[in-house]
C-alpha positions as a Markdown table, in Angstrom:
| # | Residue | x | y | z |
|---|---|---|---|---|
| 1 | Unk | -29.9 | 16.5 | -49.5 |
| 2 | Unk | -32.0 | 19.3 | -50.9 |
| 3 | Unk | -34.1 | 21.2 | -49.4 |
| 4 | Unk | -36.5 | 24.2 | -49.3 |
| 5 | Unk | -35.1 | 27.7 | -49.4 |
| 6 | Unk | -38.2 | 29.9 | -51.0 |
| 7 | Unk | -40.7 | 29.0 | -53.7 |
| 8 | Unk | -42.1 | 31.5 | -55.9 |
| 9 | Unk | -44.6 | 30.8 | -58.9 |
| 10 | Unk | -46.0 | 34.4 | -61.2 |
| 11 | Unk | -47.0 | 34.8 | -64.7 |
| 12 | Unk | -44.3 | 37.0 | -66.2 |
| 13 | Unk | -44.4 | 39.1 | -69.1 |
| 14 | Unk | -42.0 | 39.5 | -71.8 |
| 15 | Unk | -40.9 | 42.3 | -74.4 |
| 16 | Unk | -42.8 | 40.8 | -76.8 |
| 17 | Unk | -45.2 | 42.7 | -79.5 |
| 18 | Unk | -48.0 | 44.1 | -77.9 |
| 19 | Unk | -46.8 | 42.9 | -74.6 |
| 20 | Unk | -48.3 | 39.6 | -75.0 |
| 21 | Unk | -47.8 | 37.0 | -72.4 |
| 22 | Unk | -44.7 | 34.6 | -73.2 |
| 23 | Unk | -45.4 | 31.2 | -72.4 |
| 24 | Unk | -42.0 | 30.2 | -72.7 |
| 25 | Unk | -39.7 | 27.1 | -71.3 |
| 26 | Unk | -40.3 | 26.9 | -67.4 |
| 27 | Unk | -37.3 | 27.1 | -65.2 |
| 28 | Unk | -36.4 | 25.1 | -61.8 |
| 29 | Unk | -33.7 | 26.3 | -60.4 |
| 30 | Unk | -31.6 | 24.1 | -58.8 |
| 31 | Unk | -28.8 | 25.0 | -56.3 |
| 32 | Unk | -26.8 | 22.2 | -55.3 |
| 33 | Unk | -26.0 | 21.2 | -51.8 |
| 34 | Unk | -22.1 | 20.3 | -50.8 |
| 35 | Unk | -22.5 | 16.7 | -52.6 |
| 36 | Unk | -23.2 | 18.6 | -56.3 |
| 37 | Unk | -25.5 | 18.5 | -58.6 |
| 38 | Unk | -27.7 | 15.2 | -58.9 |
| 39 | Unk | -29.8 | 14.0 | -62.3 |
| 40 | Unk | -33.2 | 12.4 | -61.3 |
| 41 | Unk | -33.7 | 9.8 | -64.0 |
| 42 | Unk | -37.3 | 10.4 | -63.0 |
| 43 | Unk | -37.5 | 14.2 | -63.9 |
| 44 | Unk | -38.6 | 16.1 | -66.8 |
| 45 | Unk | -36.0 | 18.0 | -68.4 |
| 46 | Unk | -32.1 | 18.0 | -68.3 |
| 47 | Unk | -29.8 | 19.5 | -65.6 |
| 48 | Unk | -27.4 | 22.3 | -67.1 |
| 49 | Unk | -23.7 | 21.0 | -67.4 |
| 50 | Unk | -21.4 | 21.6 | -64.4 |
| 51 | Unk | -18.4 | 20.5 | -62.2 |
| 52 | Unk | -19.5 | 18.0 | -60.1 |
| 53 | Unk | -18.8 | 20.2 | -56.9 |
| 54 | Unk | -20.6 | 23.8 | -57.4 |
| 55 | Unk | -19.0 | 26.8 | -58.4 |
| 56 | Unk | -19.7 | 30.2 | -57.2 |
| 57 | Unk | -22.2 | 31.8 | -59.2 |
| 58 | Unk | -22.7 | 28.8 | -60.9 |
| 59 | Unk | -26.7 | 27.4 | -61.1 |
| 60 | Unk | -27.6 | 24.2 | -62.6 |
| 61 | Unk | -31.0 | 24.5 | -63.8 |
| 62 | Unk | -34.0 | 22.1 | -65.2 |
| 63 | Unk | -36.3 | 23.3 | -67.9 |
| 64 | Unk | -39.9 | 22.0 | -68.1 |
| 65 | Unk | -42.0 | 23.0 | -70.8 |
| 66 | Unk | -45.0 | 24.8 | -69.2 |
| 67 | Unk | -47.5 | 27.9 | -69.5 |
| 68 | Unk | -46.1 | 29.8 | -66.3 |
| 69 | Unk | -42.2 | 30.5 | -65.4 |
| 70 | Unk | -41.8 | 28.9 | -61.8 |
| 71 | Unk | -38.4 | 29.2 | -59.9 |
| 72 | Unk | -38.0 | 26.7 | -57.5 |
| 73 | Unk | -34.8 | 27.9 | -55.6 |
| 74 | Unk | -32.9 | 25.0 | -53.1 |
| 75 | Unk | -30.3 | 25.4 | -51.1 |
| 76 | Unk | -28.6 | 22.9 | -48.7 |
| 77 | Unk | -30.0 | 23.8 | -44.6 |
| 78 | Unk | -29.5 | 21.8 | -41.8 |
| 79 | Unk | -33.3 | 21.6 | -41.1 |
| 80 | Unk | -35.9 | 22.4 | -43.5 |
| 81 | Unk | -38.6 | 20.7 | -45.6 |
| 82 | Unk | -37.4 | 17.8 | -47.7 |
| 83 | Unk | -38.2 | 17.9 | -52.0 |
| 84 | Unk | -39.5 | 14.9 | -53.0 |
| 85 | Unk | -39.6 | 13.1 | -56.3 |
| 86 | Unk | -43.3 | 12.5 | -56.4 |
| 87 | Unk | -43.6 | 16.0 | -55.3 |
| 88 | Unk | -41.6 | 17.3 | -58.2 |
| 89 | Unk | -43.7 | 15.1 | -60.8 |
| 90 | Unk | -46.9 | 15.6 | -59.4 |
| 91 | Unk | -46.8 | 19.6 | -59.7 |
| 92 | Unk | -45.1 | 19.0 | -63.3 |
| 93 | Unk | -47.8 | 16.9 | -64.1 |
| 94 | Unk | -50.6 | 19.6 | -63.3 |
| 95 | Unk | -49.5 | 21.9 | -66.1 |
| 96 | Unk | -50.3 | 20.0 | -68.9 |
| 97 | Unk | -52.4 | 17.1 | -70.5 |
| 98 | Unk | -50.0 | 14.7 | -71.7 |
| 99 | Unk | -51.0 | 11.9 | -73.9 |
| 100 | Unk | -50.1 | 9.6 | -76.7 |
| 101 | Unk | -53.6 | 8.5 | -78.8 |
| 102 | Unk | -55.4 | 7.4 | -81.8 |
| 103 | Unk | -57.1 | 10.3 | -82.4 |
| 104 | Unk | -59.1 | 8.8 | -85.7 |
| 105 | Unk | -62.7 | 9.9 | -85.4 |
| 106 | Unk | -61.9 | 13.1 | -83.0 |
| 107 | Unk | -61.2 | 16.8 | -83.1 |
| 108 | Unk | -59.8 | 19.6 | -80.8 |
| 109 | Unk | -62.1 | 21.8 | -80.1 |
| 110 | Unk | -60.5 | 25.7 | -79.1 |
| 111 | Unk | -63.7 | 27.2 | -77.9 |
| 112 | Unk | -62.9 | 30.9 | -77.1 |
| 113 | Unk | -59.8 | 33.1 | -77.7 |
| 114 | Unk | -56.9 | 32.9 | -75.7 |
| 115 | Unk | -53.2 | 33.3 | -75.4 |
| 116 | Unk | -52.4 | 29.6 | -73.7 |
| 117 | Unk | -54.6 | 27.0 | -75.3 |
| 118 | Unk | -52.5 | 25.1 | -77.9 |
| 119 | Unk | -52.0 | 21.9 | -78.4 |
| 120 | Unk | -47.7 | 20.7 | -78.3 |
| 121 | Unk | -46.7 | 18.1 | -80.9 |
| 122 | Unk | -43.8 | 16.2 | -80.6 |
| 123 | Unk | -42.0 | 14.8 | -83.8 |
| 124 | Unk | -38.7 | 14.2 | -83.8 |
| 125 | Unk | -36.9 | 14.4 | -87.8 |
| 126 | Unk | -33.4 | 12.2 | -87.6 |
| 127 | Unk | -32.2 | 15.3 | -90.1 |
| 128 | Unk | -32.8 | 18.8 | -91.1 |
| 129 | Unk | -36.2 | 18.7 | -93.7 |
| 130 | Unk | -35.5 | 19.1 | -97.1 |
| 131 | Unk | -39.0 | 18.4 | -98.0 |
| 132 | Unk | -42.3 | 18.2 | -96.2 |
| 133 | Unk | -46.3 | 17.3 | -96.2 |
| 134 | Unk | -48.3 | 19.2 | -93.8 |
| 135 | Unk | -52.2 | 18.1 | -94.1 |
| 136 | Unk | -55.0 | 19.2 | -91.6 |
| 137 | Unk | -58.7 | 19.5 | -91.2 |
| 138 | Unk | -60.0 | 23.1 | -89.6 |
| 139 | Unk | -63.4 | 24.3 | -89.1 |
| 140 | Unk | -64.1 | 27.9 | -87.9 |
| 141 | Unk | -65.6 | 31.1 | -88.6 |
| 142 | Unk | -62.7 | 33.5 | -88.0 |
| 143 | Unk | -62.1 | 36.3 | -90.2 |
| 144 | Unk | -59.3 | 37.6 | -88.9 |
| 145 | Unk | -55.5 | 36.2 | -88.8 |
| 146 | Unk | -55.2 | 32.7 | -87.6 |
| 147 | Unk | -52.7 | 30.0 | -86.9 |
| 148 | Unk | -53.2 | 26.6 | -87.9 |
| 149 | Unk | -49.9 | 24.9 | -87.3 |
| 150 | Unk | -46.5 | 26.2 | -85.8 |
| 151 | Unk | -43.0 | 24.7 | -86.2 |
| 152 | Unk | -40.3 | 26.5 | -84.3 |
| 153 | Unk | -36.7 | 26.5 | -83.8 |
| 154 | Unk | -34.0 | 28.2 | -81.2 |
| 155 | Unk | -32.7 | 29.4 | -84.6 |
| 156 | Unk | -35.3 | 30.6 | -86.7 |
| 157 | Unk | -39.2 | 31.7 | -85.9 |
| 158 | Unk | -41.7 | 30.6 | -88.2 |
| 159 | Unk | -39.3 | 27.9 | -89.5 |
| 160 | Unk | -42.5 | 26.1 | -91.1 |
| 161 | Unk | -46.1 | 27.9 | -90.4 |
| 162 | Unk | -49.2 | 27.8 | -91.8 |
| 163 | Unk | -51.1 | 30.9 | -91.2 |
| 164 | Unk | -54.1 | 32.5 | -92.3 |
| 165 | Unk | -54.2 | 36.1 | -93.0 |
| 166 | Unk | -58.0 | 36.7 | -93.5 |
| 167 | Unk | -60.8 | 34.0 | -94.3 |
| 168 | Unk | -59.9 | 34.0 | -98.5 |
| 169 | Unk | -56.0 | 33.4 | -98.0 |
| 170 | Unk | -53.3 | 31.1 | -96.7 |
| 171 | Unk | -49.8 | 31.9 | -95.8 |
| 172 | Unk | -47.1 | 29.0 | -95.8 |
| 173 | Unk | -43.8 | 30.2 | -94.1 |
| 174 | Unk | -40.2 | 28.5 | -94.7 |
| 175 | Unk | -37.5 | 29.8 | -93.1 |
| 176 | Unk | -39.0 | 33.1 | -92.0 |
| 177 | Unk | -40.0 | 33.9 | -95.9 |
| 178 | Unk | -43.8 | 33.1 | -96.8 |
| 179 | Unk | -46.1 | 33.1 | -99.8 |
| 180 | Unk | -50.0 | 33.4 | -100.3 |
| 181 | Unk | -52.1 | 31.4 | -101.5 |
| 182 | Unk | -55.8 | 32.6 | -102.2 |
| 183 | Unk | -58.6 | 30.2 | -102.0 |
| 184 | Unk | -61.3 | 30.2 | -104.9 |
| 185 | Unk | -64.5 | 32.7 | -104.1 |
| 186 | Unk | -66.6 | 29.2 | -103.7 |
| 187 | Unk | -64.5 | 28.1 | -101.2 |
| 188 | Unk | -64.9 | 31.6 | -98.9 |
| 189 | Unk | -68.0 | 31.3 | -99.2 |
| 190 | Unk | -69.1 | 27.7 | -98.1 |
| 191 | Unk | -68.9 | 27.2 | -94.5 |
| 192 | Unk | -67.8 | 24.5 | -93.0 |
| 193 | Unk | -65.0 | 21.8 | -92.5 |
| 194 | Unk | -61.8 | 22.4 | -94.7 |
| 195 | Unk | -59.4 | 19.7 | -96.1 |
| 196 | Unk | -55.9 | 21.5 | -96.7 |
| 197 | Unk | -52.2 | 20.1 | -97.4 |
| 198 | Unk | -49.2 | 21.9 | -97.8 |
| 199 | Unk | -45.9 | 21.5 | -98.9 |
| 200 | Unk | -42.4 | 22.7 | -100.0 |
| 201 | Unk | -39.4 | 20.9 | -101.4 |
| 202 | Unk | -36.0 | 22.4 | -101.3 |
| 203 | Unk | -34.3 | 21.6 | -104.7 |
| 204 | Unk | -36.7 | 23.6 | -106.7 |
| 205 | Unk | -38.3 | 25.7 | -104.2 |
| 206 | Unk | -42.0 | 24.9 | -104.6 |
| 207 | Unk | -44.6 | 25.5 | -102.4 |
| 208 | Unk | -48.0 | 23.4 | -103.1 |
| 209 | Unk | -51.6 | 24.4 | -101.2 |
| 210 | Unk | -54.3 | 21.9 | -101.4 |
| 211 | Unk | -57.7 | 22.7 | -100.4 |
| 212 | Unk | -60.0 | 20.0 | -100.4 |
| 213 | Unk | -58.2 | 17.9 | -103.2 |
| 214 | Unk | -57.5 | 20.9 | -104.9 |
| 215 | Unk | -54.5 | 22.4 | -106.3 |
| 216 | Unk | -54.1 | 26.1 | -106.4 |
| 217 | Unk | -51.1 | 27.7 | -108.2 |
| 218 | Unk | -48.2 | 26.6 | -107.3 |
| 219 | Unk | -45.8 | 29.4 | -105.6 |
| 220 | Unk | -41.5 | 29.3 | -104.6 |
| 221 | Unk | -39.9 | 30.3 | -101.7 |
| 222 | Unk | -36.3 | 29.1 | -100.1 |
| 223 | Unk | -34.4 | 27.2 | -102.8 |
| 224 | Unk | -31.6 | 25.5 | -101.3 |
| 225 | Unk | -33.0 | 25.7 | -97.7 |
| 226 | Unk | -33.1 | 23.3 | -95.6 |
| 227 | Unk | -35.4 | 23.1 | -91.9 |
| 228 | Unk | -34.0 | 22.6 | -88.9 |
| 229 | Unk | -35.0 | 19.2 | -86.7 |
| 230 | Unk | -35.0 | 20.7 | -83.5 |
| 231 | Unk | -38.6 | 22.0 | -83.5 |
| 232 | Unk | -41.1 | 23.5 | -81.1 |
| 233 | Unk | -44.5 | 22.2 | -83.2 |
| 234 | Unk | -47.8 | 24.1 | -82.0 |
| 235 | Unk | -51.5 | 23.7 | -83.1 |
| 236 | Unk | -54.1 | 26.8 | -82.7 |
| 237 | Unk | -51.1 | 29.3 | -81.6 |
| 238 | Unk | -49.0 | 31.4 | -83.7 |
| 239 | Unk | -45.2 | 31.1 | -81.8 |
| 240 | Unk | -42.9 | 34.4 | -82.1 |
| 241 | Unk | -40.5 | 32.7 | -79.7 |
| 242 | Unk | -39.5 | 28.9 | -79.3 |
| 243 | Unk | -42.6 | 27.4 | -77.5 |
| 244 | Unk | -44.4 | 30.6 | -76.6 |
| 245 | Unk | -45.3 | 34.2 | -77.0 |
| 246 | Unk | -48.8 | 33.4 | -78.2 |
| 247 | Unk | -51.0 | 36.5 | -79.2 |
| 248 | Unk | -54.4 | 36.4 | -78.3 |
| 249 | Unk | -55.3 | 38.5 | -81.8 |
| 250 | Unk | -53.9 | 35.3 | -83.6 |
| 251 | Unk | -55.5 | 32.5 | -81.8 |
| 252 | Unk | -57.3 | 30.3 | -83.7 |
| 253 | Unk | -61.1 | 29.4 | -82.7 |
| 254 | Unk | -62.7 | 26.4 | -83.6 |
| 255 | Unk | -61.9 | 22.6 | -84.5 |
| 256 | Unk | -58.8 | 20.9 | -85.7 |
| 257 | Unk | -58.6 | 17.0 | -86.9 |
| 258 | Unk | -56.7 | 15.3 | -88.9 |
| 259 | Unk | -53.0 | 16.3 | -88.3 |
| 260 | Unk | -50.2 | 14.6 | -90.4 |
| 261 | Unk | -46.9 | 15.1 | -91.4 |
| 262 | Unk | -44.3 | 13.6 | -93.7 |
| 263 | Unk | -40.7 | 14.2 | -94.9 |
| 264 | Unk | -41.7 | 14.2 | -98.5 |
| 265 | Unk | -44.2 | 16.0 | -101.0 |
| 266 | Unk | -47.0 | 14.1 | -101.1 |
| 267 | Unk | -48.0 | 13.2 | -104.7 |
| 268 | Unk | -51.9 | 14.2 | -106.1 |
| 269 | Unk | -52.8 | 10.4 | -105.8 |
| 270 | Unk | -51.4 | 10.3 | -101.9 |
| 271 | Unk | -53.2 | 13.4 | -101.3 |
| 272 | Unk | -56.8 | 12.5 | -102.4 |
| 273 | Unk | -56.1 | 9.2 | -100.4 |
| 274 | Unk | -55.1 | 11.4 | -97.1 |
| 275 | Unk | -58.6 | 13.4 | -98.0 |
| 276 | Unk | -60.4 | 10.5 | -97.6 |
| 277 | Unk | -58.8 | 9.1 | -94.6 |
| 278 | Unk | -56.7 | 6.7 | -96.2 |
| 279 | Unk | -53.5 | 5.9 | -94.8 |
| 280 | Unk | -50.1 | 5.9 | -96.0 |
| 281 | Unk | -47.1 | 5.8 | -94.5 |
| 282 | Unk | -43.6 | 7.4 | -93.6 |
| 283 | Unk | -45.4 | 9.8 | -90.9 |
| 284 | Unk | -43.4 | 12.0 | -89.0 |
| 285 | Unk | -46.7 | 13.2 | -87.4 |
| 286 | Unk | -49.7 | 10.6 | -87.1 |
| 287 | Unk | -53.1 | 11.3 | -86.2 |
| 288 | Unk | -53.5 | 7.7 | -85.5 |
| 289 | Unk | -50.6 | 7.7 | -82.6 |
| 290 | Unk | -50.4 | 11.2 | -81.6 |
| 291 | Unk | -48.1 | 12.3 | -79.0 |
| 292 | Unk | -49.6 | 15.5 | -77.9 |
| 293 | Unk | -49.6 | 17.5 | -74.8 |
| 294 | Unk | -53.0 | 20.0 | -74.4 |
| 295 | Unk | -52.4 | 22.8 | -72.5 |
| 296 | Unk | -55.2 | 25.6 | -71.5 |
| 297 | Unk | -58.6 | 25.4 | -72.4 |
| 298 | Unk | -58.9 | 22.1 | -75.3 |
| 299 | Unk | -61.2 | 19.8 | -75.4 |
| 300 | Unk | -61.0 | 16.5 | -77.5 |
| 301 | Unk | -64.6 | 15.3 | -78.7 |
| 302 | Unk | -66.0 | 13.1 | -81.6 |
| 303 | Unk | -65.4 | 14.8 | -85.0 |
| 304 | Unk | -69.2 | 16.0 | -86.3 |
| 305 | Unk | -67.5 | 16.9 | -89.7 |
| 306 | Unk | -70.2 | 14.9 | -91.5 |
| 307 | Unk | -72.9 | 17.5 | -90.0 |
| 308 | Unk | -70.8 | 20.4 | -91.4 |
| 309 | Unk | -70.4 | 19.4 | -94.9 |
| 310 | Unk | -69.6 | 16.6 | -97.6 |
| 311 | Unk | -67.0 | 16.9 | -99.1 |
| 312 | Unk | -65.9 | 15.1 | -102.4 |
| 313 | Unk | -62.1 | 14.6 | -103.5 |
């Protein structure tokens, strides 16, 4: 049995730049009574590999993904107040919106800066990408640094990220390395919804940027590389750890719609179809059966992208 020893739940800070707050993994910590460790089929997480009879020093531990680092501490006591399952769920369930939708006609809507509202996407490549499509819609009026999407792995921050520097430039990241792409004056200046796609291929190296069915040069970055599949994927939040460490100074503001992803470069025809809400297939991200968890302030409404501009591909 397992019971109560002391519960503590605080926001703690990390060493990250500008002493941001890290929303990184949350940890239950789990001390096993005489009988060992036991896996509930009906948690969230995985229990840390041990001998069945605990060691000395030795704390088998659950991870749940969540914007505060709780440590839930049990030890075996004659009398004491019992942890239940439902307990356990219901308290995991309070830190996050999980859902799995058609999202087709919606947005997210980030209304104010922060350093915890995101949006978690879970994909899940059988192999390490070699190539990829990444196509969005975003509406804001940010002129500072933004992120737009984030994929992260244990090994390597800014694995894939699209980033915007200022309001006339885009910044795809592979690997760690990125390139800039700057959007043409007519673009800057028209406000509104924007249409963009980007992708990368590893046998030549090239890095494409579309903005609303447009091609701008074509840049290279990372020949040879290939992405890791164990990813941490993030909307609205810039990641400089796996699943966390969000900087308020490069939150994004505003709406996002539209997200898609695909192992492969999308060609000019498949594009200009994805513009115009076609659909294709292959998706390793689909907008039309997301599997998404919001977490801090998001709100999902009906897309109003025809009131902000028309666009023509």
């Amino acid at each position: 049995m397992y019971s109560v020893r002391n519960v503590t739940a605080q926001r703690k800070m990390d060493n990250c730049s500008n002493v941001q707050l890290c929303n990184k993994l949350t940890t239950w910590q789990l001390f096993a009574g005489a009988g060992g460790p036991r896996k509930n089929p009906r948690t969230f997480g995985k229990i840390s590999q041990t001998a069945h009879r605990p060691q000395p020093g030795r704390k088998p531990a659950v991870q749940i993904c969540g914007p505060f680092r709780l440590s839930l501490l049990l030890a075996q006591q004659s009398t004491g107040m019992e942890v239940l399952p439902t307990f356990l769920l219901l308290l995991v369930g309070s830190l996050g919106s999980l859902a799995q939708e058609d999202l087709q006609g919606k947005t997210f809507i980030f209304p104010e800066e922060s350093n915890t509202a995101h949006v978690v996407l879970r994909a899940a490549p059988e192999k390490p990408l070699i190539s990829f499509t990444v196509c969005l819609r975003h509406a804001t009026d940010l002129t500072r640094g933004h992120s737009l999407f984030s994929y992260n792995t244990k090994k390597q921050d800014n694995e894939l990220l699209l980033f915007k520097p200022n309001a006339n430039q885009y910044r795809l990241y592979v690997g760690g390395t990125y390139v800039t792409f700057k959007a043409p004056e007519k673009e800057i200046s028209r406000p509104g919804e924007v249409h963009v796609c980007a992708s990368w291929e590893s046998a030549t190296g090239i890095a494409e940027l579309w903005l609303d069915g447009k091609l701008l040069p074509r840049k290279g970055l990372k020949r040879g590389y290939a992405i890791g599949q164990d990813a941490s994927i993030v909307l609205a939040q810039e990641q400089d750890s796996f699943g966390g460490c969000f900087d308020v100074n490069q939150s994004f503001v505003g709406e996002i719609s539209d997200v898609y992803m695909w192992e492969s470069v999308l060609t000019p025809e498949e594009v200009a179809l994805v513009g115009n809400d076609g659909v294709l297939s292959g998706y390793l991200i689909d907008w039309r059966l997301l599997d998404y968890e919001a977490k801090g302030y998001v709100v999902v409404k009906p897309s109003l992208a025809s009131v902000y501009s028309s666009r023509q591909f």
